[in-house]
N, C-alpha and C positions, 0 to 999 in steps of 0.2 A: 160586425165591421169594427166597431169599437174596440170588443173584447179581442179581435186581431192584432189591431193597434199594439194595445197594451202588451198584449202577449210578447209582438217582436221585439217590443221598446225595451221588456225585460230581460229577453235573453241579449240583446246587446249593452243591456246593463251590467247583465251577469256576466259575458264576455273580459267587458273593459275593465270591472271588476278582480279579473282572475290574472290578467294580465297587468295588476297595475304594481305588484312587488317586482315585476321583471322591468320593469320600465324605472322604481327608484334603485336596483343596482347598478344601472348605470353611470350615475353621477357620482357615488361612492369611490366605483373604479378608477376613475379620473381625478379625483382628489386626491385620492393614494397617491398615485403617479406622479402628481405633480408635485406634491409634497416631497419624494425620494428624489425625483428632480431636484427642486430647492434645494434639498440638504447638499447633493453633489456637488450642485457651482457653489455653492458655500464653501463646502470644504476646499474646490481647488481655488479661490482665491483664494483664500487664507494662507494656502499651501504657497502657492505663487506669492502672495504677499511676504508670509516666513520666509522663502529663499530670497525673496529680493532683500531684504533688510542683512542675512546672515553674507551675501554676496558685499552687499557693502560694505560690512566690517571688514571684511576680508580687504579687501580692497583699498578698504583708507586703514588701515595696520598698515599692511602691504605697502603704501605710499608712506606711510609716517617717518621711516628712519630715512627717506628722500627730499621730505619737504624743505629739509634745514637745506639742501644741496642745490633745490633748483633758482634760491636766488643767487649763485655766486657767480653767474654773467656778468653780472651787471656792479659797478663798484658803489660800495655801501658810502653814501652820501656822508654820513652818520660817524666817518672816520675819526679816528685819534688825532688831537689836534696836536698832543706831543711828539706822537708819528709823524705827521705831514710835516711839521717842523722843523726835526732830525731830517728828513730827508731832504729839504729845501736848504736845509744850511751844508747839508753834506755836498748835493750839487753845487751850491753855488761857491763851495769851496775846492771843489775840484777843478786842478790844472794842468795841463801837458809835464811833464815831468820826462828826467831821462830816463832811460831805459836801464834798468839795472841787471846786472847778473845775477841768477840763483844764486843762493847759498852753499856753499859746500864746507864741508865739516871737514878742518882741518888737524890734524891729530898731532902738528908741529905747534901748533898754536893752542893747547889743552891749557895751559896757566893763563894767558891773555883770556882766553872765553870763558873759564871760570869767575873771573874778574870782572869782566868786561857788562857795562850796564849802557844800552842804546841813550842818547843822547835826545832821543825822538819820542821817548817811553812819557806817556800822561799819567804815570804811576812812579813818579821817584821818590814818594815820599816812601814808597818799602825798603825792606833794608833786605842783608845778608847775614843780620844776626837773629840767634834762635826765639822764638818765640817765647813769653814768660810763660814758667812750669814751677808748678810745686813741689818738684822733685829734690826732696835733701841731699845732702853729699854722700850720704852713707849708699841712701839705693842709687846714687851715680856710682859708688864705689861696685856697690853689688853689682852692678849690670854692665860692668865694664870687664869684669871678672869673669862673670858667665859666660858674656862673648868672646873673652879673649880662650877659656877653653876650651869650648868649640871650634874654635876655629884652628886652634892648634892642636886639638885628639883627633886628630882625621879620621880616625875607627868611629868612635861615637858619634860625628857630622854623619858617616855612611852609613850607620846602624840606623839613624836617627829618620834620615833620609829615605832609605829602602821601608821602615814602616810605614812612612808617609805614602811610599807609592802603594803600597798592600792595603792602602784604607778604602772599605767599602764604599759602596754609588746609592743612590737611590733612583726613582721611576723616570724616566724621560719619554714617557709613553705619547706625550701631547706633542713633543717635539718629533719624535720617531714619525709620525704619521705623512703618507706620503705625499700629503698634498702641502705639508709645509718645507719640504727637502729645500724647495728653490728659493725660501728664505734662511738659508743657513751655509757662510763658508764651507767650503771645502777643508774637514781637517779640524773646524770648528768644533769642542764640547758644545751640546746640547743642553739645554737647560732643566733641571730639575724638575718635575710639576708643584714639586711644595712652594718655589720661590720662584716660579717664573714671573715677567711682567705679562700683566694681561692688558692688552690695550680694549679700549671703547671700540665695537666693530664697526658701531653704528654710525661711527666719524672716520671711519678706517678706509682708506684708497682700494684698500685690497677685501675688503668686508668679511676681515679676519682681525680676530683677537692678541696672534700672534706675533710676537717679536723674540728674538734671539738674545736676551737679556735675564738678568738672575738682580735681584736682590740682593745686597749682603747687610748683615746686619751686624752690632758689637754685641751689646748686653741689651738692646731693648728690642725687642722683633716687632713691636710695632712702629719703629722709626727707624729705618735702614739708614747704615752711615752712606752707604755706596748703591748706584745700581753695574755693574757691572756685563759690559756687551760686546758684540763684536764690533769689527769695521764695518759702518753701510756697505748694502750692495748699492746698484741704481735702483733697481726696484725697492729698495728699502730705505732710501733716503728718507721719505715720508713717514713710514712709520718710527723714523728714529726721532724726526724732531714733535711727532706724534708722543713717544715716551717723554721727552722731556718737557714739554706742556704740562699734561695729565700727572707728571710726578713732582712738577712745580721746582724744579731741577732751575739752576743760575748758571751755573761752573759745568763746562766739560773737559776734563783731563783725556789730551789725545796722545798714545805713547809710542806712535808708529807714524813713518813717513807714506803717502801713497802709493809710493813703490819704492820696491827696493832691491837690487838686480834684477830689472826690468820685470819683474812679478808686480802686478796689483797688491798691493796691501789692504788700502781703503779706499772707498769712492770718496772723490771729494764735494761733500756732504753741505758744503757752504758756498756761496757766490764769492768768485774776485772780485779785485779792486777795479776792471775793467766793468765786470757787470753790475756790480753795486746792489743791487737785490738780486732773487728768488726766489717761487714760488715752490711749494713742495705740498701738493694738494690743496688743502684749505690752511697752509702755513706759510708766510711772508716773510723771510729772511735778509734783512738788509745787512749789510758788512758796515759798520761805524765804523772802526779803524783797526789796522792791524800794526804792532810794536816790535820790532824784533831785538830780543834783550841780546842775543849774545850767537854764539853758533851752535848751541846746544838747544834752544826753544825760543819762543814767542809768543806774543799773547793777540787774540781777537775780540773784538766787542762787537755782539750783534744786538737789533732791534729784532725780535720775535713778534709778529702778530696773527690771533687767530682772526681769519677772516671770518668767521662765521661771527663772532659776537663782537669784534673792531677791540679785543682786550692785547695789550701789548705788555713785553715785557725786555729786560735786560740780560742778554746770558754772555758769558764770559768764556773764551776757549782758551786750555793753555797747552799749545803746541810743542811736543817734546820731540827733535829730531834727530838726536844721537844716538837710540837704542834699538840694535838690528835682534830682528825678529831671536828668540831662542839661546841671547846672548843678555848683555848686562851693558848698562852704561861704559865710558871708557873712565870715570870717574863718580866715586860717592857725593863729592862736593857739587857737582853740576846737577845729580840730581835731588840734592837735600835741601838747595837755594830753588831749585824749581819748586818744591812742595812748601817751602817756606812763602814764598809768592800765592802759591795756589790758596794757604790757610790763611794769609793775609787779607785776600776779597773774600774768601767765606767766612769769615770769623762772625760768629753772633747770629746765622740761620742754623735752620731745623729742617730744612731740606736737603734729600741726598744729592753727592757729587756722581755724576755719573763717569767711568770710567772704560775706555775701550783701545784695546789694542790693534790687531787684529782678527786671531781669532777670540779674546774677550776672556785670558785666561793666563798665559803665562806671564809676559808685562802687566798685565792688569794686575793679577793675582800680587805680582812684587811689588806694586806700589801700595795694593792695599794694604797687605800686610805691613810693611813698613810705616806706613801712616797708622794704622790701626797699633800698631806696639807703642808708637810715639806719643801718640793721644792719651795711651793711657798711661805711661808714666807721665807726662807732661800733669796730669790728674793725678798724681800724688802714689801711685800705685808703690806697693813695696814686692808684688808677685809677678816673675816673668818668667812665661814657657813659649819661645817663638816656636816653637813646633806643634804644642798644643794649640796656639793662635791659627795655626796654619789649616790645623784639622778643620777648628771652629768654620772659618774660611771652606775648606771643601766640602765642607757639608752643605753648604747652601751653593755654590757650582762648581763643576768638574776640574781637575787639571790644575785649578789654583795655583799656580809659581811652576813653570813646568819642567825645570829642569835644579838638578843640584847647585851648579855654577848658581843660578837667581836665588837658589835658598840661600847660601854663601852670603852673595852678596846683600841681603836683609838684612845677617848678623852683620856686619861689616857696615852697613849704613846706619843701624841702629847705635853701632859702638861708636862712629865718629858724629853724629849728631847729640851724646849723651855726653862725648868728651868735652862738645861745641857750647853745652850747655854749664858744661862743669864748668868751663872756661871761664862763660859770662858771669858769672856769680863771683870772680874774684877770689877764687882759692888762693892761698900761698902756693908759689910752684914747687913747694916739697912734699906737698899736698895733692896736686894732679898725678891721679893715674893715668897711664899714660895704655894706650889700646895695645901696645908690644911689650908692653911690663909680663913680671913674673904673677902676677897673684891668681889664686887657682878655686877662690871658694865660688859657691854658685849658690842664686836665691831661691829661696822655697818654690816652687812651681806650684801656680795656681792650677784649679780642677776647672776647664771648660765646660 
């Protein structure tokens, strides 16, 4: 009975025995498992964690060139207290006043409006005489002579002339692109890519870099004397006082009326005296006063402010209204007293004048050129090539002086502001060359 016992007790020893390797793979198996588990939610949060954090950059990048823009509801407490000022004296100086007529440009009246200095002008300490130049008599001699030849070898002006129009272009590949068409005149040169202005986007109404503007520069390419542009359109009003913010720009030389037989010319780019300010995206435009010198131009003084940082500034327009598109002043005089005025308030900055016509090219082109020949005799220069000057000029934008009549008249403006100058220095009068005299030598032509 015993020995039974035992017997069975062993063979269920030996059973449970034989069976107890298959009973520890069990818990093995499940440990794997849950281990390959583990690693899996590991990795997908991690994964899920990477995307959330790379969504967020994304997303606050994405917001950042906005954030400056979504306080501008609401008006910055924080204002200029010279602005508030100007505007509070300017209100409270404003009063019903009578109704005046436009101006009309009378061409019986060309000596009086020559002459003629407004009475209302906050600026009569300027004058009508030339600005001082270090120009000796001799290169007044020279350059009274050069001009006087040109202008009377009619072959050589035309030689001189049709080169000019046969001068190479360079890329406008930036401006050609079709999504900037609807920022560019009709008719308008396109800008360069070497010397285009490139605005901030990231401040830009239109959230483009582009504007219809060029750079011109004399002798130094890192400080342009000029930017030269078109007319606003509406849509571009903004980005125009956009350019002259960022280019720290005082002085705008405007050389076209708004319209002119009943064509737009330019948008008008400013508030009247009616509305007294303007906004122009994140740009605050106030009109301080407007002078009207004569019936050739006038001058404007604005209050500039960026609204985004409450920074203000003073810029200066000087409205030229006598010169039709494609044509030339009806007098050198009306416009050699306007540029004389214009170097008067810019004298002693380092910032460019920006200049615009309408398309930004043939008026533009002839004032620069003329002012850029003057500057540098005025600077002692003894070397003059206004045709080489010219090139200089269309090499940085198209079409520069767009017609021969505007080349013409350069020489011709350049001759009677040099005579102007000979003048003021007190030559004996047997002594002044006179711009219809005979003398025929011409000065060495400098290499642009």
């Amino acid at each position: 009975m015993i020995i039974s016992v035992l017997k069975k007790k062993r063979k269920n020893f030996i059973y449970f025995k034989a069976k107890l390797p298959a009973t520890l793979e069990v818990p093995n198996d499940l440990e794997m498992n849950s281990t390959l588990f583990g690693a899996i939610v590991a990795a997908g949060i991690a994964a899920a964690i990477t995307a959330a954090i790379v969504t967020l950059v994304i997303v606050r990048r994405h917001a950042k060139s906005r954030e400056k823009l979504a306080g501008l509801t609401t008006p910055d407490p924080e204002a200029s207290k010279d602005y508030q000022d100007l505007c509070r004296v300017r209100m409270q100086a404003k009063q019903p006043t009578e109704k005046q007529e436009p101006w009309r440009l009378s061409s019986s009246r060309e000596n009086e409006a020559n002459n003629f200095v407004s009475d209302r002008s906050s600026t009569s300490s300027w004058t009508d005489e030339p600005a001082f130049s270090n120009m000796d008599i001799s290169t007044g001699h020279m350059v009274l002579s050069y001009m006087e030849d040109h202008l009377k070898n009619k072959d050589r002006l035309d030689q001189e002339w049709a080169a000019l129009c046969s001068y190479g272009t360079s890329s406008t590949d930036v401006a050609e692109n079709n999504t900037k068409s609807k920022y560019n005149r009709p008719n308008a040169p396109l800008p360069y890519d070497h010397s285009r202005i490139v605005l901030n986007e990231l401040t830009n109404a239109n959230n483009s870099d582009y504007i219809n503007a060029s750079t011109i520069t004399d002798h130094d390419p890192r400080n342009p004397a000029y930017i030269a542009t078109q007319g606003p359109l509406p849509q571009t009003a903004a980005d125009f006082w956009q350019l002259v913010w960022e280019q720290g720009s005082v002085v705008i030389v405007t050389l076209t009326r708004l319209t002119e037989d009943g064509r737009a010319m330019c948008y008008r780019y400013w508030p009247d005296q009616t509305e007294g300010s303007e906004r122009y995206h994140i740009y605050e435009v106030h009109l301080v006063s407007e002078h009207p010198w004569c019936d050739d131009y006038l001058v404007r003084s604005f209050y500039l402010k960026n609204l985004l940082t409450s920074e203000t500034r003073t810029v200066t327009q000087f409205h030229f209204l006598s010169w039709p598109e494609n044509g030339v002043p009806h007098s050198t005089k009306a416009l050699l007293e306007f540029r004389r005025k214009i170097n008067k308030s810019y004298r002693g900055r380092s910032c460019p004048i920006v200049v615009h016509c309408s398309d930004g090219a043939g008026r533009t082109g002839t004032y620069c050129l003329i002012d850029m020949v003057l500057n540098r005799i005025a600077k002692g220069t003894k070397e003059i090539d206004i045709a080489a000057a010219l090139e200089h000029i269309r090499d940085q934008r198209p079409n520069m002086v767009a017609t021969k009549q505007q080349f013409e008249f350069v020489l011709m403006a350049v001759a009677e502001e040099v005579h102007a100058i000979l003048k003021a220095l007190s030559i004996p009068s047997n002594e002044k060359v006179s711009t219809t005299g005979n003398g025929s030598s011409s000065p060495t032509k400098s290499n642009q």
